[in-house]
N, C-alpha and C positions, 0 to 999 in steps of 0.2 A: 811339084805334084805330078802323079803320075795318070797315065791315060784312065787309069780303071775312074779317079776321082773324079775327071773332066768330063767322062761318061753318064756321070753319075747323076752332074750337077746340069749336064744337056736333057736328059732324061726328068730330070726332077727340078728344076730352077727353084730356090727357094731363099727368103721364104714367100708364101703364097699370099698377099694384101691385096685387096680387092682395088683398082686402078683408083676409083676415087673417094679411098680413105685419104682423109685430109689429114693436118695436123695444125694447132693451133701453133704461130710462131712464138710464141711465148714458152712453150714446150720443146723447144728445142735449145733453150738458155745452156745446158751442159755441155752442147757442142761450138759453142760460140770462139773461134780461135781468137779473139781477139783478148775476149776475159780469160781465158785457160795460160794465154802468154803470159798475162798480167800476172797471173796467180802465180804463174810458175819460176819470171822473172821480171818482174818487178816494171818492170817498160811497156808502153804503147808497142805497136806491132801494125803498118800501115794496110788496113785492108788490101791495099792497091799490089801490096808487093806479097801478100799470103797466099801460100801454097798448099795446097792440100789434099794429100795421097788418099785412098779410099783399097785397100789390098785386101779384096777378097769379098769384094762391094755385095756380092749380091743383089738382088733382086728390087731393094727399096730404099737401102741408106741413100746412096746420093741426091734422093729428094731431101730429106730433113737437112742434111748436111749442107746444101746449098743456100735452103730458107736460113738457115745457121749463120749464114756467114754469106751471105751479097758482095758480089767485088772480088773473092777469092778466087784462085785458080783452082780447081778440081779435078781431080785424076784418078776418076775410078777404074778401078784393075780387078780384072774377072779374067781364068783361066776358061770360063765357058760362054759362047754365043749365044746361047740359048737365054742366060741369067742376065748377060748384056740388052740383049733385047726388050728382058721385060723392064732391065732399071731405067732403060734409056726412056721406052713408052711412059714410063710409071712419070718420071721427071719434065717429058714434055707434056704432058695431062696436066700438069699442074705449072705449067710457065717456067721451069729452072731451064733455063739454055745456057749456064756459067758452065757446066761439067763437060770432061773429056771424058769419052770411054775408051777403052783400052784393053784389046783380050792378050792376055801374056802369061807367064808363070811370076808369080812375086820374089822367086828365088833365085833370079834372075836381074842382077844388077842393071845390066842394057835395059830391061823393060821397065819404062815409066822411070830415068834417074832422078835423081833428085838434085838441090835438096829440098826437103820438103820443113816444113814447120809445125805440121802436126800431119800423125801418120793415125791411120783407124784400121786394126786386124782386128777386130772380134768378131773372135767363133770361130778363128780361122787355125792359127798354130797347129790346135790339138789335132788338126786333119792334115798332115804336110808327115812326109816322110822322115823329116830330118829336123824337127822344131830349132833346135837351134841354130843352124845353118841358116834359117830362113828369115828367122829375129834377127841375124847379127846381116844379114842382107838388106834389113829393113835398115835396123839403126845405122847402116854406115850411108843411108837414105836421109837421114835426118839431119839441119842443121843446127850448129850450138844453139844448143839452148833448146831443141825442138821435141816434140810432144807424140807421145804414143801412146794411144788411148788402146786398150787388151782387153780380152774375156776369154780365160779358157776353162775346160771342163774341170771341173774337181773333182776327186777319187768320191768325198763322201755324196753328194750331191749326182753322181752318175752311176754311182755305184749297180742300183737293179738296173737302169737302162743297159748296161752295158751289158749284162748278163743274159739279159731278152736279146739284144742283139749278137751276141754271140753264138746264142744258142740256133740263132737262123743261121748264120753261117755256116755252122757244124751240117746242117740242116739240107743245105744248101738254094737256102730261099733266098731270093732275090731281086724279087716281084713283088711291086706291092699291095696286089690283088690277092695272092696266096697267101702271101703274110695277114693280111687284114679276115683273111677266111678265116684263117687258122685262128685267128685272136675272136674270132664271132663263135666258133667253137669250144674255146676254152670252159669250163665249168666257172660259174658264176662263183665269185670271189676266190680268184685260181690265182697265185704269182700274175700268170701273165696277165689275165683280163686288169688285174689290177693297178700295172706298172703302166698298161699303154691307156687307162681310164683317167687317172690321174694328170696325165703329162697333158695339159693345153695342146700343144701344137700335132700329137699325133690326132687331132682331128681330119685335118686334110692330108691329102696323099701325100703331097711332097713335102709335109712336116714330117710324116710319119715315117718315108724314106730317108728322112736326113737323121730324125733320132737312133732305125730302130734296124736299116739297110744300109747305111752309109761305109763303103768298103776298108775308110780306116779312120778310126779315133781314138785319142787316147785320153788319159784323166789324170791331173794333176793333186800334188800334194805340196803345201803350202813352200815346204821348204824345197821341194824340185821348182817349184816356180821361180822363186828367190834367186834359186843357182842358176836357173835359165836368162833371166835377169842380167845377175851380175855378169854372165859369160860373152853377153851380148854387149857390156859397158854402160848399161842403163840404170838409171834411178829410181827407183819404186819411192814415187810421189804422194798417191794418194789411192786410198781404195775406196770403191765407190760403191759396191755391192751394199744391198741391205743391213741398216744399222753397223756400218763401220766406224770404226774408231778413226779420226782423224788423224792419230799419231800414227803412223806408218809401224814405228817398232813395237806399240801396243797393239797395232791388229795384229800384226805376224804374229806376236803371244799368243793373243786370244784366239786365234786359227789357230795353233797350234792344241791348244788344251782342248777345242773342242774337235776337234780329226781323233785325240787319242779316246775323248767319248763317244765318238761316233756321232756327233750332232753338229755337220754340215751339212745343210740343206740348198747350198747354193752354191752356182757358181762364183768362181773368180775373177771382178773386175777390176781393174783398175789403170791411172795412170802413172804412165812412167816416164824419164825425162832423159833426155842427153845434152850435160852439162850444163842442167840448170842452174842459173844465179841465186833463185831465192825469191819469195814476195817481198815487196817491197813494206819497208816498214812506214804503220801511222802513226808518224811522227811530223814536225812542223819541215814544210816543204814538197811532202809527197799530195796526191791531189785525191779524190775518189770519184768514179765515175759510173755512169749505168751499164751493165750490159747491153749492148745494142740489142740483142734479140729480146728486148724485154721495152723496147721504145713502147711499142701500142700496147700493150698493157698496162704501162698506166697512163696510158693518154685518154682522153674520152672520160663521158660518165658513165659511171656501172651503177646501177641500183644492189646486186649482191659483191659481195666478198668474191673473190680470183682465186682459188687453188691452182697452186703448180705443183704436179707430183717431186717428190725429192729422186734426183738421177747420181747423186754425189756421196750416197750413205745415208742420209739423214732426211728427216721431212722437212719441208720447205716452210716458213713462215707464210700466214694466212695475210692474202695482198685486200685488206679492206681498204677504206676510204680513206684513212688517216695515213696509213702505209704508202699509198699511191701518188698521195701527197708529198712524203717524204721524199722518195724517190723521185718523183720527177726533179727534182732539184740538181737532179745527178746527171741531168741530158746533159753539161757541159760541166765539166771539171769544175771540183770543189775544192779549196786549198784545205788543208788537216785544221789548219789552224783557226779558219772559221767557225768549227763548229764548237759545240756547249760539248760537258764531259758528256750529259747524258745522249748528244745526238751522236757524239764520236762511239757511244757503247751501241748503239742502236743501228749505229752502219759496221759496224765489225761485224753483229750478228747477221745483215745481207751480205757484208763480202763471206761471211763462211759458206752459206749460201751460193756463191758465186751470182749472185744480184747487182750486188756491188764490188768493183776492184780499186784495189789502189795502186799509183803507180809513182816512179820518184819525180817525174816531169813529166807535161805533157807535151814533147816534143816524139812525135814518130821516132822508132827507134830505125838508124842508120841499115842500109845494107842493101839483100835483094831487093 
């Protein structure tokens, strides 16, 4: 990244959370490396020995990401001190002391090496002068088997942003008091009042700077992401954006048919892997276990039903009484063969969830 981006991001830290928003840890199940390993390759993954990169951390991730995973190593990486500052406050506000901060460039192998077991750049690529140079910097970050969680802009999905923002550049606005004048002036249901009305985060200034003055971004198309992907040596695992398909090669379709309609309204999530083995199949000998970030959730008594928002594509199964029941069973390894057909169908539908994982033994898997 270049100075103008580090500038940017000293001037505007983002994004802007108020220091004690909380998070319930139950709501952080989709960053849990321990169930994402499982998913991904079939094994245990010893806390003790998890590594965990944060490239491009900004301002709030290494809090969740810490509640996520207890015992990890953490290493959040921020080109700016300014964003360092506030993640660092944000994470001692709330007791995380597990995390390294780290101001570096992420395209920069010496900074922050690896290897890492699961890597976190979302939001980040689309602003890097050379995306793919800095992906394949990443993944040579990662070890076998290890996990890279993405979110970049989509063409359809950015499409007016990018255009209000451009249009400042040309403009040469780059203040977010003028810019925001100029949007208070617009004529009432005008392109622009509209695009920056709509968008959540141009509420505050330095959401508003990062959608609508950010000096560079760019926006992807399903199949450029794909090839960025593949150039990198990675695996496109699982997409996680709203209502995805779990098959990997049917989202890419279905991305695809609707970019040519023009009805993409979302970014780009998902996970991708380097040289993943595979989930382990439920068959007799693999075991099922709970996600750890989902211990106290069904611990205790609740008088109402649990919602957990779905972070993975899909909506989450409703955690009532009977559910919580279930699940607890799952605090210690459950051999496959325990269970009835209908309880083995009942935990496949948690492990898609990632609620539940399966794994072929529960011996830690060997290594760092």
């Amino acid at each position: 990244m270049n100075d103008a981006v580090r500038d940017h991001y000293e001037s505007h830290p983002y994004p802007r959370i108020p220091l004690l928003a909380a998070i319930r840890p139950w709501d952080t199940y989709a960053l849990n490396l321990t169930a994402l390993w499982a998913r991904c390759n079939g094994r245990l993954l010893a806390a003790f020995r998890q590594r965990i990169l944060l490239a491009g951390c900004g301002t709030f991730s290494p809090y969740p990401f810490s509640i996520a995973n207890p015992g990890a190593r953490i290493t959040a990486l921020d080109l700016s001190s300014a964003t360092l500052q506030r993640a660092r406050l944000h994470a001692r506000v709330h007791g995380c002391r597990d995390v390294d901060f780290v101001r570096g460039d992420l395209t920069e192998p010496a900074v922050a090496p690896g290897p890492f077991h699961l890597i976190d750049v979302y939001g980040v690529l689309h602003h890097l002068a050379d995306p793919a140079s800095g992906l394949a910097a990443l993944a040579g970050r990662l070890a076998p088997g290890g996990i890279l969680r993405l979110m970049v802009y989509s063409h359809g999905a950015r499409r007016e942003v990018e255009a209000v923002r451009r249009a400042f550049r040309l403009l040469g606005i780059d203040d977010p008091a003028t810019a925001r004048h100029l949007v208070r002036r617009a004529p009432k249901g005008s392109r622009l009042a509209r695009v920056v009305a709509e968008l959540p985060e141009a509420g505050s200034v330095a959401g508003f700077a990062d959608a609508f003055l950010h000096p560079r971004a760019r926006t992807y198309r399903i199949d450029q992401l794909m090839e960025l992907l593949e150039g990198a040596g990675l695996t496109p695992l699982l997409f996680t954006h709203s209502k995805a398909s779990p098959d990997v090669a049917a989202e890419v379709e279905r991305l695809r048919r609707a970019e040519r309609e023009g009805a993409i309204g979302h970014n780009y999530t998902l996970l991708a892997g380097k040289e993943p083995r595979g989930a382990a199949p439920s068959v007799a000998g693999s075991r099922l276990l709970l996600n750890p970030a989902l211990q106290r959730a069904v611990s205790g008594f609740r008088l109402l039903p649990l919602r957990i928002d779905g972070r993975l594509g899909s909506a989450n199964p409703c955690l009532d009484r009977a559910a919580r029941r279930f699940l607890r069973r799952f605090r210690e390894p459950v051999a496959v063969e325990r269970l009835t057909g209908a309880e083995l169908a009942l935990a496949k539908r948690y492990c898609d969830a990632l609620f539940l994982f399966c794994v072929d033994g529960d011996e830690p898997e060997k290594g760092m």
